[in-house]
N, C-alpha and C positions, 0 to 999 in steps of 0.2 A: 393421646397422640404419641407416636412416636420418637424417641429421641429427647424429649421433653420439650420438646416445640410448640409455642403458642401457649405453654404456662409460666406464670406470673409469679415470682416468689415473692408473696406480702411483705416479707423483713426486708428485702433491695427497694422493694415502692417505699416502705415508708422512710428509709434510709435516705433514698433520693428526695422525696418529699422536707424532711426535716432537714437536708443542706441547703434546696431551695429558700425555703421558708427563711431560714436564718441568714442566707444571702439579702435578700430579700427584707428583710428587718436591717439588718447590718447597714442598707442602701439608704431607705427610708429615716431610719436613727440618724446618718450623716448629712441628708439633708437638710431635716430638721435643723441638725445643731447648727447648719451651715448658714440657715436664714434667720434659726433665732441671733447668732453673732451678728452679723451683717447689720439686724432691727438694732440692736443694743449699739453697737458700734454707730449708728448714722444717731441715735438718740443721742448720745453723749456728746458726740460731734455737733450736733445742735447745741444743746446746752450751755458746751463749753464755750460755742459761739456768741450765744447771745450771755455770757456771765461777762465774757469777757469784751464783747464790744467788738470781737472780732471782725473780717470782712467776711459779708456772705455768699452766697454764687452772684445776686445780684449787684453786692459792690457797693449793699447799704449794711449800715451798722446800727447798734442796738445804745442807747443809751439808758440802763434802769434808774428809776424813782425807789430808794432803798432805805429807809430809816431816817428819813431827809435828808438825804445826800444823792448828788448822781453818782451812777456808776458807769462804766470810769470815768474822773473828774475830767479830765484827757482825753478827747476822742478824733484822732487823725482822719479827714479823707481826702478823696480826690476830686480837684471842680469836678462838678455833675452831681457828685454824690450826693444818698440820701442818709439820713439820719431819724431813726426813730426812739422817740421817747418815752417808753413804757412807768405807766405807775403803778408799781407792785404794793405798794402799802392797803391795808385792808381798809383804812376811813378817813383818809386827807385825800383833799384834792391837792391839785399843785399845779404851776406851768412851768416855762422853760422859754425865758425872752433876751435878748442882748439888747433890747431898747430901740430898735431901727432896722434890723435886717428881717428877722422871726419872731415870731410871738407864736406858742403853740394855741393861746389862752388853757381854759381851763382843762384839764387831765384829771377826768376820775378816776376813782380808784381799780383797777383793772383795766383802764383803757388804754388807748394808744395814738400819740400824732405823728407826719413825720413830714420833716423838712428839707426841701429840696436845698443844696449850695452851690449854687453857678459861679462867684467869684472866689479866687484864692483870699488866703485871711487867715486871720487868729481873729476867731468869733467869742469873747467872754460870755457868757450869760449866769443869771438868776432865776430862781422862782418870786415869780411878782409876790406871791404869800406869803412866802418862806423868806427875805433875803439874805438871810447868812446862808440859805443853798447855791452854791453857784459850781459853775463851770466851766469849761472851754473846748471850740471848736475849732482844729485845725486843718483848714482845706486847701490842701496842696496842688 
């Protein structure tokens, strides 16, 4: 052809080709890191939620079974709230009763109860097994 019309210089293809390509990776890389952050981010945000007894989206909180102790000794909510008592320990059981209000009964080891608190209070409780474990519930 004339002019050099309708021919192809392979070194501009693959020129154009390798800045796509690396656009293209560059895009896919940022995404990636963008969802792996976000995973890592809402994981820890969990965690830290439930180490620390925090409030959830739901508006219940975590109370752990840890070396026989609860954690935290101290757990604030709001009437309504729930409260759940996880037992982390690998071979005790244990419960979690104030005598008259809750009684989880027995909590194996990886299990979980959780108790509703409809009235305001400073709720004390113990492990019926354990009783030098105790604790307290304050619902505001």
């Amino acid at each position: 052809m004339a002019g050099g019309r309708g021919q192809v210089n392979p070194s501009a293809v693959a020129a154009v080709n390798r800045a796509m390509t690396t656009s293209l990776q560059r895009h896919r890389l940022g995404a990636l890191a963008l969802l792996i952050g976000l995973a890592l981010l809402a994981t820890f945000a969990v965690r830290e939620s439930r180490a620390s007894g925090q409030a959830t989206a739901s508006g219940a909180k975590t109370v752990s079974i840890v070396n026989f102790a609860f954690k935290p000794g101290t757990t604030k909510i709001k009437r309504g709230g729930r409260v759940t008592f996880t037992n982390t320990t690998a071979s005790t059981t244990h419960t979690a009763t104030d005598g008259g209000v809750f009684d989880t009964k027995r909590i194996k080891p990886g299990e979980s109860e959780t108790v509703k608190f409809e009235h305001r209070g400073t709720f004390a409780f113990h492990c019926k097994i354990h009783p030098f474990m105790k604790g307290k519930i304050v619902v505001e």
